[in-house]
C-alpha positions in Angstrom: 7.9 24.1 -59.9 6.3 25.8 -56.8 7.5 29.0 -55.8 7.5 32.7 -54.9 10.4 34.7 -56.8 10.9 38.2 -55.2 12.2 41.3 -57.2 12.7 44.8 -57.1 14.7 46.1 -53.8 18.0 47.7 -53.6 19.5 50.8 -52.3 17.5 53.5 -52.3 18.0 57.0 -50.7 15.6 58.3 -47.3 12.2 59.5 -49.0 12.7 57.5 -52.0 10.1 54.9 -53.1 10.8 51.3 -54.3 8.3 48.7 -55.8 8.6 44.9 -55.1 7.3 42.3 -57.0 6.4 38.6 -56.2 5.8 36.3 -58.6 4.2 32.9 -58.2 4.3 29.6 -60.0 3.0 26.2 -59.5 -0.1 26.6 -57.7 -3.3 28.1 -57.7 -2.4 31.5 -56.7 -6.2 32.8 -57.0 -7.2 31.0 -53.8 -4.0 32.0 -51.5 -3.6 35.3 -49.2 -0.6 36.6 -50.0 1.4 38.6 -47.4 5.3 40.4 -47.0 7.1 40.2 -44.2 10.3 41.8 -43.7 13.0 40.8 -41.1 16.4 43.1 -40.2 19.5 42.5 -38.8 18.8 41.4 -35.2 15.1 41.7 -35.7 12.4 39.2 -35.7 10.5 39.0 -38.5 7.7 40.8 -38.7 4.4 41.0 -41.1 4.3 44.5 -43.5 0.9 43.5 -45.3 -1.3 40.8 -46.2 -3.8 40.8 -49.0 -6.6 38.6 -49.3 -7.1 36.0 -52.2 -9.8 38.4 -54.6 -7.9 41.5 -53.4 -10.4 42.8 -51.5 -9.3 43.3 -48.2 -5.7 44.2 -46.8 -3.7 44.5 -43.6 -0.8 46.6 -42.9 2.0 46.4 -40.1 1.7 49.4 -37.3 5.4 50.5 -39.2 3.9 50.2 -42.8 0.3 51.8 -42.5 -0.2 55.2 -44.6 3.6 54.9 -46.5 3.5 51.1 -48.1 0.6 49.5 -50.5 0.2 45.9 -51.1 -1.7 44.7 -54.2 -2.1 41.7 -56.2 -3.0 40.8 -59.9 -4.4 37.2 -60.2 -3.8 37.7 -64.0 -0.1 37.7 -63.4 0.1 35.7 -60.7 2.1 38.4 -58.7 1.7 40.6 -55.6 3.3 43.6 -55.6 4.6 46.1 -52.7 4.6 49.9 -53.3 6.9 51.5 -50.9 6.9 54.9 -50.6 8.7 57.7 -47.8 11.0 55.2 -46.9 13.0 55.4 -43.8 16.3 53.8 -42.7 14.6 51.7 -40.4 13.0 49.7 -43.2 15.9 48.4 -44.2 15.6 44.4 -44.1 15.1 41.2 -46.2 11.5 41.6 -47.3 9.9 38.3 -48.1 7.0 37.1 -49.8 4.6 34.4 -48.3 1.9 32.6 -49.6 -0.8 31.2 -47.4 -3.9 28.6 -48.1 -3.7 25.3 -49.4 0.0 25.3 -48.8 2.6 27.9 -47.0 5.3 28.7 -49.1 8.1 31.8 -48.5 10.0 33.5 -51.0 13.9 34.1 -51.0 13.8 37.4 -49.7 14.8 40.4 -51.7 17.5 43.3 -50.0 16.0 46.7 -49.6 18.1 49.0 -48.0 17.4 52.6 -47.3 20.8 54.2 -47.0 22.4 57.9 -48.1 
């Protein structure tokens, strides 16, 4: 089957740190950018990072840069998101996209940033 399975958000306290995961399955995942996006109640969506398909080059959202890391492992098929410093106001749906031969979005994993 094709898809994008997102993992790793939850609740997590101001300044705390999460790590997401993404992992792909049933397609060449070696020759896609992978991006997250992240959308909050109200909000559009809105792009966090995009990695290219080797890994070497990345993009981060103005609200991302210098707090979250995007990173992929061909490997295991999976790109992950480090989150770090987090904020209220990243509280959303984060989603994984993949991007090349096809376009194909994850579910969406909760992260919410909450005392």
């Amino acid at each position: 089957q094709v898809q994008l399975v997102e993992s790793g958000g939850g609740l997590v306290q101001p300044g705390g740190s999460l790590r997401l995961s993404c992992a792909a399955s049933g397609f060449t995942f070696s020759t896609h950018t992978m991006s997250w996006y992240r959308q909050a109640p109200g909000k559009e969506r809105e792009l966090v990072a995009s990695i290219s398909s080797t890994g070497g080059s990345t993009n981060y959202g103005d609200r991302a840069k210098g707090r979250f890391t995007i990173s992929r492992d061909n490997g295991k098929k999976t790109v992950y998101l480090q989150m770090n410093s987090l904020k209220p106001e990243d509280t959303a749906v984060y989603y994984c996209k993949a991007t090349g031969f096809l376009a194909l979005w994850g579910q969406g994993t909760l992260v919410t940033v909450s005392s």
